[in-house]
Kinemage of the C-alpha trace (Angstrom):
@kinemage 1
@onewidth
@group {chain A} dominant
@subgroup {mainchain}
@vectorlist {calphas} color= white
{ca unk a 1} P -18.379 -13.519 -94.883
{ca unk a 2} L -17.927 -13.841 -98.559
{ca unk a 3} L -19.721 -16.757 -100.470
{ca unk a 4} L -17.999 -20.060 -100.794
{ca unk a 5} L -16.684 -20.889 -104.292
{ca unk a 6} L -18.345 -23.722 -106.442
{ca unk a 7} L -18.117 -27.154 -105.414
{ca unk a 8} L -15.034 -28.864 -106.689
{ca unk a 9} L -14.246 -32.432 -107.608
{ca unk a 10} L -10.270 -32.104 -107.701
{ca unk a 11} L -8.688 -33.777 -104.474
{ca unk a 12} L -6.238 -31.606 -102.102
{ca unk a 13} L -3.222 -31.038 -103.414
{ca unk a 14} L 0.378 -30.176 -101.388
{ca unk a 15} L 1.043 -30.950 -97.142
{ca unk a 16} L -1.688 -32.472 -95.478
{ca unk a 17} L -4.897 -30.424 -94.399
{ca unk a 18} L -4.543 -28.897 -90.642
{ca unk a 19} L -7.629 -28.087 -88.450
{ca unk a 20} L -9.236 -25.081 -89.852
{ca unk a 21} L -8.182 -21.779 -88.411
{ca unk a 22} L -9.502 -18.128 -88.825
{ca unk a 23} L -9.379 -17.200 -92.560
{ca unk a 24} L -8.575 -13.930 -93.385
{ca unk a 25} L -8.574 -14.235 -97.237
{ca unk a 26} L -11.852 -15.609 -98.250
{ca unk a 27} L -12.406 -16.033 -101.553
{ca unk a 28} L -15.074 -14.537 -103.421
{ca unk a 29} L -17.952 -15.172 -105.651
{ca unk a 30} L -16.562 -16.399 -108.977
{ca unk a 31} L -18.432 -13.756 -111.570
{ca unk a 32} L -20.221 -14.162 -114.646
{ca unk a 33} L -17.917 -14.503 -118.047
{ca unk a 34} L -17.767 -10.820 -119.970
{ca unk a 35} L -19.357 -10.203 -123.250
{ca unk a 36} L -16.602 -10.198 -125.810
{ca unk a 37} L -16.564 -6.978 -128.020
{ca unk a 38} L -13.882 -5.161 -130.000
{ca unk a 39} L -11.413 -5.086 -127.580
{ca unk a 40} L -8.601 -2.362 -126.453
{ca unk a 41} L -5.721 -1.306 -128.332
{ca unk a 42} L -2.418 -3.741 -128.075
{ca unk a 43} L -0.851 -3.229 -124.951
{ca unk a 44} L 2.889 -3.823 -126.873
{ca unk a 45} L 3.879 -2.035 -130.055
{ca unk a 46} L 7.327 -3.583 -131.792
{ca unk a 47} L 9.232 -0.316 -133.030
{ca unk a 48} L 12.112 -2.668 -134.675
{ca unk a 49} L 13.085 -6.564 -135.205
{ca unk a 50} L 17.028 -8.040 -135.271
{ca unk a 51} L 17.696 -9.650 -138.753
{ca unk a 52} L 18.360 -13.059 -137.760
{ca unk a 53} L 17.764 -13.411 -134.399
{ca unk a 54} L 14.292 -13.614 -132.388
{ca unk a 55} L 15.175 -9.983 -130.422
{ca unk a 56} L 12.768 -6.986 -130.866
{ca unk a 57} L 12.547 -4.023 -129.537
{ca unk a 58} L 9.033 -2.134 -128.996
{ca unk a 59} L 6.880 -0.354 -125.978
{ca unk a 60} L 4.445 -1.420 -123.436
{ca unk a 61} L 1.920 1.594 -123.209
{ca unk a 62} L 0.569 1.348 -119.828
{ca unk a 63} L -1.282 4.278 -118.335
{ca unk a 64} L 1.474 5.636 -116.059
{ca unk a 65} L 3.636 6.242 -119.434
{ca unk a 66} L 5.356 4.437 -122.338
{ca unk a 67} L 7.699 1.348 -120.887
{ca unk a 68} L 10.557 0.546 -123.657
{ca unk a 69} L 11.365 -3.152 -123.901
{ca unk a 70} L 13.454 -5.496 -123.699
{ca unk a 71} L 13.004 -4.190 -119.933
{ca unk a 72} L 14.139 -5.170 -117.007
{ca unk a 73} L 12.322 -4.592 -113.964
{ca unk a 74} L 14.069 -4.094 -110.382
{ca unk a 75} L 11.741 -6.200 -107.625
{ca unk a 76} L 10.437 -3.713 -104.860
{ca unk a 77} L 8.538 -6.318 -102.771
{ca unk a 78} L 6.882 -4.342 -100.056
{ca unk a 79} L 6.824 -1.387 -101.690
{ca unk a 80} L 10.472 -0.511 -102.375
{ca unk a 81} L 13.320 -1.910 -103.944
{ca unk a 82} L 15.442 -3.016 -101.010
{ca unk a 83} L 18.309 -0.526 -100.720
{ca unk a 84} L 16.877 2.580 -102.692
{ca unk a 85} L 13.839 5.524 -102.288
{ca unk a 86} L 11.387 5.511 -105.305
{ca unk a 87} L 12.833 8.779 -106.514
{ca unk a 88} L 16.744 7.516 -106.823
{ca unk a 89} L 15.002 4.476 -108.819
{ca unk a 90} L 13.177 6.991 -111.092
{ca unk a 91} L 16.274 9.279 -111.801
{ca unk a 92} L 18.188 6.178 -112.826
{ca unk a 93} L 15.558 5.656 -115.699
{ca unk a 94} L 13.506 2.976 -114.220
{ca unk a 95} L 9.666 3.185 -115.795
{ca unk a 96} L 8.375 -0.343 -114.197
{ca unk a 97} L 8.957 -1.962 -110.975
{ca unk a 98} L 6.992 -4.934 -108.812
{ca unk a 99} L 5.622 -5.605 -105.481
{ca unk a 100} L 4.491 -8.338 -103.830
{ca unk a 101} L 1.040 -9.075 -103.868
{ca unk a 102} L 1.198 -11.649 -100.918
{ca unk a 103} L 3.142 -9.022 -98.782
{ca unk a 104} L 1.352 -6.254 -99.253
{ca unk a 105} L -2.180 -8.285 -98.838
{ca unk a 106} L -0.569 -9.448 -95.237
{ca unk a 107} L 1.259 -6.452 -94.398
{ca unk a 108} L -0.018 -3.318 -94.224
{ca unk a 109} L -2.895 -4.689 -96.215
{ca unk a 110} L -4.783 -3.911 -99.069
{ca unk a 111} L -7.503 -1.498 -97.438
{ca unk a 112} L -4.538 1.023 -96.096
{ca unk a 113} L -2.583 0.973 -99.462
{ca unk a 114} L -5.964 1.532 -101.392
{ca unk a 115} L -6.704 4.528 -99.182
{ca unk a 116} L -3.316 5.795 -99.845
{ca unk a 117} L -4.181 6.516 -103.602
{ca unk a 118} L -2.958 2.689 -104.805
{ca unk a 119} L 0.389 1.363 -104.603
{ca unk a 120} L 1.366 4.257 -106.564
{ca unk a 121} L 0.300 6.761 -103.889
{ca unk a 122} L 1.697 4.724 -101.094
{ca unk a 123} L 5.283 4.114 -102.488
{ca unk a 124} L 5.085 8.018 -104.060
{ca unk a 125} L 5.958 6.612 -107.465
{ca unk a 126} L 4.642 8.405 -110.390
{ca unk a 127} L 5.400 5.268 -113.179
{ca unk a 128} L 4.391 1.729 -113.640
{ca unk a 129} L 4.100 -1.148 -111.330
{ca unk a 130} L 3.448 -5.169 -112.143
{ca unk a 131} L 2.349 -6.892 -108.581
{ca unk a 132} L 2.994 -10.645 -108.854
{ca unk a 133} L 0.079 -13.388 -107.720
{ca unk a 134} L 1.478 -13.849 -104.676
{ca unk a 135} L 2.130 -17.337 -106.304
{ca unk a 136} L 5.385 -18.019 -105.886
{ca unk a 137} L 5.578 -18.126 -102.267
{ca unk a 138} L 4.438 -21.364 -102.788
{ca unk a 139} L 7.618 -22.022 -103.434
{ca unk a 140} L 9.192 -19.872 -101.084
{ca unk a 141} L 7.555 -20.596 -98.084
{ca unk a 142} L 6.358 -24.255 -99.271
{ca unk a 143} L 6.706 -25.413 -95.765
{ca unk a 144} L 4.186 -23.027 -94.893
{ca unk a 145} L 1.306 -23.573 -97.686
{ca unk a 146} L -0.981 -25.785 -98.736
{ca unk a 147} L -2.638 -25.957 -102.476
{ca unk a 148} L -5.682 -27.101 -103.244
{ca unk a 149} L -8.115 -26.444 -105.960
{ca unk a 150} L -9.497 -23.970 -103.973
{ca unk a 151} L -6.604 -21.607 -103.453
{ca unk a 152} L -3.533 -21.879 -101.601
{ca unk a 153} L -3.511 -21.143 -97.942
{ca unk a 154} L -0.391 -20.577 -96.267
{ca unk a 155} L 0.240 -20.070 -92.595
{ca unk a 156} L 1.211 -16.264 -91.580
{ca unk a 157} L 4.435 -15.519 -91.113
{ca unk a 158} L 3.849 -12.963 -89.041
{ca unk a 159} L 0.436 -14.191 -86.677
{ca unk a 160} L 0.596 -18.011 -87.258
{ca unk a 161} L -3.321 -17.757 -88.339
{ca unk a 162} L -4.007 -19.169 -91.720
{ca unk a 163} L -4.587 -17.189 -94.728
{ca unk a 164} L -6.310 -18.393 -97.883
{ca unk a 165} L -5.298 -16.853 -101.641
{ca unk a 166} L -8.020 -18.265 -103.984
{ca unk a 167} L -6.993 -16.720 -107.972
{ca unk a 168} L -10.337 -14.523 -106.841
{ca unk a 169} L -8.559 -12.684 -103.641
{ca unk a 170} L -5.160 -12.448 -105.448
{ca unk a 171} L -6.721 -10.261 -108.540
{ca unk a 172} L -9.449 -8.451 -105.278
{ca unk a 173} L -6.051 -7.370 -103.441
{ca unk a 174} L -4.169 -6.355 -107.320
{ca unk a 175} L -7.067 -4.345 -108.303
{ca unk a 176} L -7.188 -2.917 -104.765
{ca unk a 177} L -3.291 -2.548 -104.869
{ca unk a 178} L -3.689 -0.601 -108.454
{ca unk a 179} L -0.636 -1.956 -110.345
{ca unk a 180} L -0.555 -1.326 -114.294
{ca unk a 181} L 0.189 -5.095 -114.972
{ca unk a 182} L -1.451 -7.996 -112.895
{ca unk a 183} L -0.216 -11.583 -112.598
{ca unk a 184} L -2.598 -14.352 -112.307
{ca unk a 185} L -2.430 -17.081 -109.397
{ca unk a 186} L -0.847 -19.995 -111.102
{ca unk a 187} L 0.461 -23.205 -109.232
{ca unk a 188} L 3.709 -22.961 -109.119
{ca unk a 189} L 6.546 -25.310 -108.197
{ca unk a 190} L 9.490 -25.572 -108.248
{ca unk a 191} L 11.795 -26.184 -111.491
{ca unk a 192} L 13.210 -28.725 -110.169
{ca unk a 193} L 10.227 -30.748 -109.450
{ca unk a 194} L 9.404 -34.070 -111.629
{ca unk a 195} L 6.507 -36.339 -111.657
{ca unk a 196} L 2.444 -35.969 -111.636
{ca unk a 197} L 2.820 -33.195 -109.626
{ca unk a 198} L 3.940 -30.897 -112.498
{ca unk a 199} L 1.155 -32.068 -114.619
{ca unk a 200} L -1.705 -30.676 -111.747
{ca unk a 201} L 0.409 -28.035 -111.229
{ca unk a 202} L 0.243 -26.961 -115.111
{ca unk a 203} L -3.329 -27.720 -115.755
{ca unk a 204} L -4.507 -26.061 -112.639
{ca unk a 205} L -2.709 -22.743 -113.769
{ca unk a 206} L -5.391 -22.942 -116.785
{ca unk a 207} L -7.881 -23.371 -114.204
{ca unk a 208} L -6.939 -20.436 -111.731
{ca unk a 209} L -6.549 -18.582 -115.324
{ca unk a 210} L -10.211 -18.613 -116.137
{ca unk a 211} L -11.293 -17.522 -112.704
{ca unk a 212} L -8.145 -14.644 -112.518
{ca unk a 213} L -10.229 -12.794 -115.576
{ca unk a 214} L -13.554 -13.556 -114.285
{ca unk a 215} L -11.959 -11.564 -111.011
{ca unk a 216} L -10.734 -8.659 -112.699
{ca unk a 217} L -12.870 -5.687 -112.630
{ca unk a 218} L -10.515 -3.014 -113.858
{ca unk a 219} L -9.527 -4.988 -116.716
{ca unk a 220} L -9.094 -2.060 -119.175
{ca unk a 221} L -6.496 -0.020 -116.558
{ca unk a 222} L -5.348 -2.918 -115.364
{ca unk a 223} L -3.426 -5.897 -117.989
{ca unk a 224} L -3.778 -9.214 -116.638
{ca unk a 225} L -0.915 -11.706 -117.692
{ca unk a 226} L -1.699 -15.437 -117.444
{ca unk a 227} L 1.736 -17.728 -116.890
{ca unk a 228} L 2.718 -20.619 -118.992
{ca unk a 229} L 3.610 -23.415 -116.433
{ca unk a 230} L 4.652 -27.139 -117.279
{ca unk a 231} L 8.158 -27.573 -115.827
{ca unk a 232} L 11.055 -28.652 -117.950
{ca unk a 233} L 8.305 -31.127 -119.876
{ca unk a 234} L 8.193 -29.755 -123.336
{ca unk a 235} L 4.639 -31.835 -123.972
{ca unk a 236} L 3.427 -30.625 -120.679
{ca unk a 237} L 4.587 -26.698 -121.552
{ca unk a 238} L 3.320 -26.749 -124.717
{ca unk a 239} L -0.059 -28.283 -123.918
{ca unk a 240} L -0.205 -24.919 -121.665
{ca unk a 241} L 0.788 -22.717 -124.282
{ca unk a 242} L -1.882 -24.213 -126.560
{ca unk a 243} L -4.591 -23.651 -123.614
{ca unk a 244} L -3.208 -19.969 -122.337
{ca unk a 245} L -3.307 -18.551 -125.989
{ca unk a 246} L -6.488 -19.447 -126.856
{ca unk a 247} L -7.234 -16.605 -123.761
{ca unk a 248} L -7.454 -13.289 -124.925
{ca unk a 249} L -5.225 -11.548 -122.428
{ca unk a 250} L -2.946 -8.545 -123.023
{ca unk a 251} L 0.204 -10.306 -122.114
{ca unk a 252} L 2.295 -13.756 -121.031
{ca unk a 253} L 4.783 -14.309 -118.813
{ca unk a 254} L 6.601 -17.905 -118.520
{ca unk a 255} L 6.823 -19.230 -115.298
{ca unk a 256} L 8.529 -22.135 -113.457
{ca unk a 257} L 12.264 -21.445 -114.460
{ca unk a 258} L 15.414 -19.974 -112.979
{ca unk a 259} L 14.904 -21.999 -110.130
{ca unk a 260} L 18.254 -24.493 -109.980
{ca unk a 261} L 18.038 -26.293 -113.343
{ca unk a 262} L 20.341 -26.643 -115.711
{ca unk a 263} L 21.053 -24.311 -118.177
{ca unk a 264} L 20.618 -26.591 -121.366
{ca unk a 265} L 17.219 -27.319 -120.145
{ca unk a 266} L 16.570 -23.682 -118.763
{ca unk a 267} L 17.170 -22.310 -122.728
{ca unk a 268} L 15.183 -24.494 -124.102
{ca unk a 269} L 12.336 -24.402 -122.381
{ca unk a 270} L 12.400 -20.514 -122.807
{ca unk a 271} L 12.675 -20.810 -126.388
{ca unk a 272} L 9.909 -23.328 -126.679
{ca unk a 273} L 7.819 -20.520 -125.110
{ca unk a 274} L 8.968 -18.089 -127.266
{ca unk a 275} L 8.777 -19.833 -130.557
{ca unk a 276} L 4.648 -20.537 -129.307
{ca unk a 277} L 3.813 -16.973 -128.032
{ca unk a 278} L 1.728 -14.974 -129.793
{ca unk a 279} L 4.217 -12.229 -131.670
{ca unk a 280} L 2.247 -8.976 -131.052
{ca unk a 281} L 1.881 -9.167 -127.524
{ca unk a 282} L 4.698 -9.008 -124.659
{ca unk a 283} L 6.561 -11.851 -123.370
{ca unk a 284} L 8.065 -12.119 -119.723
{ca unk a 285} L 10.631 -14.433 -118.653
{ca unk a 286} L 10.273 -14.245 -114.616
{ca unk a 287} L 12.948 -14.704 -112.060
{ca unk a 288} L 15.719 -13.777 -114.679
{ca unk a 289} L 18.409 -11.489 -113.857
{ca unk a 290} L 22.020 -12.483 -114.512
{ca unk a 291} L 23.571 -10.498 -117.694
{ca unk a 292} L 23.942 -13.291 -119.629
{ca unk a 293} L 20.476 -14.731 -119.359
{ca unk a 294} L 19.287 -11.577 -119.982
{ca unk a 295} L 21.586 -11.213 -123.396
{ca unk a 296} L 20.587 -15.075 -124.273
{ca unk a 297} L 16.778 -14.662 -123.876
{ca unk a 298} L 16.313 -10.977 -125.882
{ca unk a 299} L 17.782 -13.009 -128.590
{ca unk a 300} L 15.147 -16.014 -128.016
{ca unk a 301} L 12.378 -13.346 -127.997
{ca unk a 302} L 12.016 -12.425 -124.329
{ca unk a 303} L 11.116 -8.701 -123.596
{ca unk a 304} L 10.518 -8.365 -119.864
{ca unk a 305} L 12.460 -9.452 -116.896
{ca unk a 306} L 12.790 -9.261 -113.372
{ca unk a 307} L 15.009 -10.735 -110.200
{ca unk a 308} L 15.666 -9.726 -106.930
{ca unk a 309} L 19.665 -10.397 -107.950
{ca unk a 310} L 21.251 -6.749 -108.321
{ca unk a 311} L 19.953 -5.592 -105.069
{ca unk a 312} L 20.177 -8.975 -103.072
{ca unk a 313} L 24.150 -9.568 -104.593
{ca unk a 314} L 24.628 -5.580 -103.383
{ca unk a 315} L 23.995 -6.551 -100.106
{ca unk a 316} L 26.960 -9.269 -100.073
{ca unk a 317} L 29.086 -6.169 -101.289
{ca unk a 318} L 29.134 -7.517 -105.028
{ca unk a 319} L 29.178 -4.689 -107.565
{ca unk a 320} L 28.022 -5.904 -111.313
{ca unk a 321} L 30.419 -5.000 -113.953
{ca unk a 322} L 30.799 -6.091 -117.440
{ca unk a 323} L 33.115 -8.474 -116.790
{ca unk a 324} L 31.827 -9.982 -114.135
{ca unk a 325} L 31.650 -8.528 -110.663
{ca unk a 326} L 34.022 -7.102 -107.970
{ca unk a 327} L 33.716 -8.247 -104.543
{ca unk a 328} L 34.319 -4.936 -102.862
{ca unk a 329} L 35.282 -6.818 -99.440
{ca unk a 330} L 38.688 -8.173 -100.554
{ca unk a 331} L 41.912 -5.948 -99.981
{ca unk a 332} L 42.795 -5.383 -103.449
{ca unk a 333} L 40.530 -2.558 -103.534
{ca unk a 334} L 41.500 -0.734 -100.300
{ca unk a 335} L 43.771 1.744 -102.267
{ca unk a 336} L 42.047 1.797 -105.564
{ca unk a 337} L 40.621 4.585 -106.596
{ca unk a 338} L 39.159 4.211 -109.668
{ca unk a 339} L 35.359 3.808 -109.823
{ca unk a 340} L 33.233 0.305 -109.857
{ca unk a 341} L 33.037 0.871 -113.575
{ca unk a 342} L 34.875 3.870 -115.438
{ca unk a 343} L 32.192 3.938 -117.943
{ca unk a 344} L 29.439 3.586 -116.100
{ca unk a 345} L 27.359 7.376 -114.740
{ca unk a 346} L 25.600 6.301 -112.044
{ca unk a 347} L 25.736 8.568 -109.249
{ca unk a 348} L 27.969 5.709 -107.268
{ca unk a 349} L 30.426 5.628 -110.018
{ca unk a 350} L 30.346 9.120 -110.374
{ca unk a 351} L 31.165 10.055 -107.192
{ca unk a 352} L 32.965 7.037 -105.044
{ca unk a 353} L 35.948 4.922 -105.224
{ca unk a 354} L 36.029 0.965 -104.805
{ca unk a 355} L 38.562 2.269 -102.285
{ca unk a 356} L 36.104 4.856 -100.257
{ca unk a 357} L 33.328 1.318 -100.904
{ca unk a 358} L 35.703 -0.914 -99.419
{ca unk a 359} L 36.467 1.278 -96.569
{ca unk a 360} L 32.674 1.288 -95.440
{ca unk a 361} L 31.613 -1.895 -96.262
{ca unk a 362} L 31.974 -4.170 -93.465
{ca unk a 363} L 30.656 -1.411 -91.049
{ca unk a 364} L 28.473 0.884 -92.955
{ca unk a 365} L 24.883 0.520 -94.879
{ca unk a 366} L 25.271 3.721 -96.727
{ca unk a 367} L 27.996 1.608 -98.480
{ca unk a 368} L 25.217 -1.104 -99.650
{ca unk a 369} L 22.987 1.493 -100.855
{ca unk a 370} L 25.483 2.814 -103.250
{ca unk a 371} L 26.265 -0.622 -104.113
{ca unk a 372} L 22.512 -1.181 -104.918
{ca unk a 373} L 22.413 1.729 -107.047
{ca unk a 374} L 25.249 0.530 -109.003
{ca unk a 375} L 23.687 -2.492 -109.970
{ca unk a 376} L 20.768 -1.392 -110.279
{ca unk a 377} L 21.898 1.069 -113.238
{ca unk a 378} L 24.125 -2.158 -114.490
{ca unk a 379} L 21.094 -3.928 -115.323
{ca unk a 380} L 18.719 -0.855 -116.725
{ca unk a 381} L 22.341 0.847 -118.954
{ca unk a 382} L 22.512 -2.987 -120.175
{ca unk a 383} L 18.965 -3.467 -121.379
{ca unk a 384} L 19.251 0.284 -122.653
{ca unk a 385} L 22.209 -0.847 -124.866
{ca unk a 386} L 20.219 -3.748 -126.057
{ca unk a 387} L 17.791 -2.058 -127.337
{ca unk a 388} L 20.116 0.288 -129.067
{ca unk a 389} L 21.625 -2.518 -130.742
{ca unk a 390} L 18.458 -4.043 -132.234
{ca unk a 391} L 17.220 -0.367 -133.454
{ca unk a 392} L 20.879 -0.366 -135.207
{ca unk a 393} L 20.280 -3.699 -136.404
{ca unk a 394} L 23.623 -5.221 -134.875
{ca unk a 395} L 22.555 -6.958 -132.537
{ca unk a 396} L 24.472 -10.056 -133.332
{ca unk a 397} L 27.649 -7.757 -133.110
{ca unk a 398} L 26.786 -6.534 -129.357
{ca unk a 399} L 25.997 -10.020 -128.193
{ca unk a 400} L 29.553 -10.929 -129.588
{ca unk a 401} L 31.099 -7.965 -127.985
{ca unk a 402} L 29.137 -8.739 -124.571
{ca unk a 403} L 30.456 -12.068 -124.395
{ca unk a 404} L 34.038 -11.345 -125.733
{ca unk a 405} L 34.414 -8.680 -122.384
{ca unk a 406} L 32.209 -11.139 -120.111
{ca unk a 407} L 34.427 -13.973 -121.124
{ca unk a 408} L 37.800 -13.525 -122.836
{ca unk a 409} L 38.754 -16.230 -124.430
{ca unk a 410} L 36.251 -17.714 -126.885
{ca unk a 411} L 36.446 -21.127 -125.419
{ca unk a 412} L 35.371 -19.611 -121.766
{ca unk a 413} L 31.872 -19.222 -123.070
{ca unk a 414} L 29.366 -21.779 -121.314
{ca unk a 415} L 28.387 -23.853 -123.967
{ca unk a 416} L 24.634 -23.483 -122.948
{ca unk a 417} L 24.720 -19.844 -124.643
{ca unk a 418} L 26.576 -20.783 -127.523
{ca unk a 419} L 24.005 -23.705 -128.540
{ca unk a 420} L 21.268 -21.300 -127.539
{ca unk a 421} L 22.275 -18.680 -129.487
{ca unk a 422} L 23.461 -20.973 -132.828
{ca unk a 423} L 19.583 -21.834 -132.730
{ca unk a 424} L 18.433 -18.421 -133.492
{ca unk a 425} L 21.091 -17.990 -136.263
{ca unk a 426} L 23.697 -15.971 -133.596
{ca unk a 427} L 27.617 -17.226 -133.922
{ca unk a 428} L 30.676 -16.790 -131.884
{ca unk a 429} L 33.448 -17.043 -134.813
């Protein structure tokens, strides 16, 4: 049995405490604080800057090969994206992906997936990976968890026995797990969420912080991101910016959004992040994935991004398109036999009709899977012509473009995006 942590003074935190069950997680010695020396080179390098707006393009250099950014990275949460084989993902250009810490700690466990070379070995996948803390099922599965200052232990899924993450056991099964970029345990709840409870929730994230890097012992291979918490408080988020930045770590991601609030309050907050974040290191917006938060946030100064939406909407036979997306199910496509996208050269477009879609959908999963490679290519072809634009320094232009073919009619655009934009010198007229 591992050591018990330090005594703490902070009260529990979250549903009420059950009897105590078998513990599978225990949490580990906290160790000593590092010597600080010179320390390794910056994990992001900015190759180019848009004129008037906050957007940048530049690479991550991780040690399974250069990552260009703004990036956005597909979720594979058990060790695939849902839908697609490792290889298809690589072919379609994808450097990074995620798993799941909390997942792969419960099932098939850290111990099997370290003896299968790392997450890389297991999956076969020769590029990057980011595992998340395993945080946010504490939103996800909030009627199975419990925070305290200890950790947060959540009932199994799977067994019913409880399981304990403490920040320690969450970076234990990351380093075991091998991923390129880390996530610290942060509190997290939901965006929705007002009152004290975002507060604790936001300070305790510095907390977990502290003892995340204490954790790591592969800190040099492996980048540890802390997560700027606070809700949709601006003192609250910037009193966690001011305490995250003062930590040396090789990246940030802000956390706590794109869960149901409104989009005035959404931008703002992101910006607010943004316009605090250290410049020379990367900044990632989690839980983002619709085209036109992606556009919106590159031009508040975002440059990573992930979501679970172009696979999960695939599976509802929705295919992504730049003006929207076509909803493959309804008869208007059962003698069309054009491709989801005429521009678009992903092997689904490239090779299948919406009619040949439409005719497999209800019935067949091979029609899902093209689907999912579809959007997939959407998302990484957008971000790809992003970056392009920034390099050519008209940026400003392809945002106007994007939103004149995502839109029509100037008057269509949400007025969220147009405000957002205005602030970082970006027009519609």
């Amino acid at each position: 049995m591992a050591a018990a942590l330090p005594p703490v003074t902070a009260t529990s935190v979250g549903t009420r405490r059950r009897p105590e069950a078998r513990v599978t997680w225990e949490s580990g010695k906290m160790a000593a604080p590092r010597a600080v020396g010179p320390g390794p080179a910056p994990l992001l390098r900015i190759t180019a800057e848009c004129g008037r707006s906050r957007a940048r393009v530049g690479e991550l250099r991780l040690p399974h090969g250069p990552v260009p950014c703004p990036v956005f990275m597909p979720v594979g949460t058990r060790g695939t994206a849902k839908g697609v084989t490792a290889a298809q993902l690589a072919a379609l250009g994808c450097r990074i992906c995620l798993g799941n810490t909390y997942h792969l700690g419960t099932r098939p466990g850290p111990e099997l997936v370290q003896r299968a070379g790392g997450l890389h070995g297991f999956m076969d996948w020769p590029h990057n990976l980011l595992t998340d803390s395993g945080g946010f099922q504490m939103v996800s599965l909030v009627e199975l968890s419990e925070v305290t200052e200890e950790g947060v232990r959540f009932r199994s899924p799977y067994g019913g026995e409880e399981i304990l993450l403490s920040p320690e056991k969450s970076i234990e099964i990351q380093n075991a797990l091998g991923a390129d970029i880390m996530m610290q345990l942060d509190d997290v709840v939901s965006s929705t969420t007002t009152g004290p409870r975002v507060e604790e929730a936001m300070h305790r994230s510095v907390r977990w912080l502290d003892r995340c890097i204490a954790a790591n012992r592969r800190p040099e291979q492996q980048k540890l991101f802390a997560i700027i918490q606070g809700g949709l408080d601006p003192a609250l988020r910037t009193k966690c910016l001011e305490e995250m930045t003062r930590r040396d770590v090789p990246g940030f991601a802000i956390g706590g959004l794109s869960g149901g609030e409104e989009k005035d309050r959404f931008w703002k907050m992101v910006k607010l992040s943004t316009d605090r974040l250290p410049r020379d290191k990367p900044r990632y917006l989690m839980g983002v994935g619709y085209a036109t938060d992606l556009v919106v946030c590159v031009a508040l100064g975002c440059d990573m991004f992930d979501c679970v939406f172009p696979t999960r909407t695939a599976r509802f036979g929705s295919a992504l398109v730049p003006w929207g997306s076509l909803q493959l199910k309804n008869k208007q496509f059962a003698k069309d036999f054009r491709p989801i996208d005429e521009n678009c050269d992903c092997p689904t477009c490239q090779r299948h009709s919406r009619a040949y879609l439409h005719a497999l959908i209800r019935s067949e999963t091979a029609a899902l899977h093209h689907l999912t490679i579809h959007n997939i290519a959407y998302q990484l072809n957008l971000m790809g012509s992003i970056r392009e634009s920034i390099l050519a320094q008209r940026f400003p232009e392809f945002v106007r473009e994007f939103l004149s073919t995502m839109y029509g009619a100037r008057e269509r655009v949400p007025a969220w995006v147009v405000e957002a934009l205005a602030t970082v010198g970006i027009t519609l007229d």
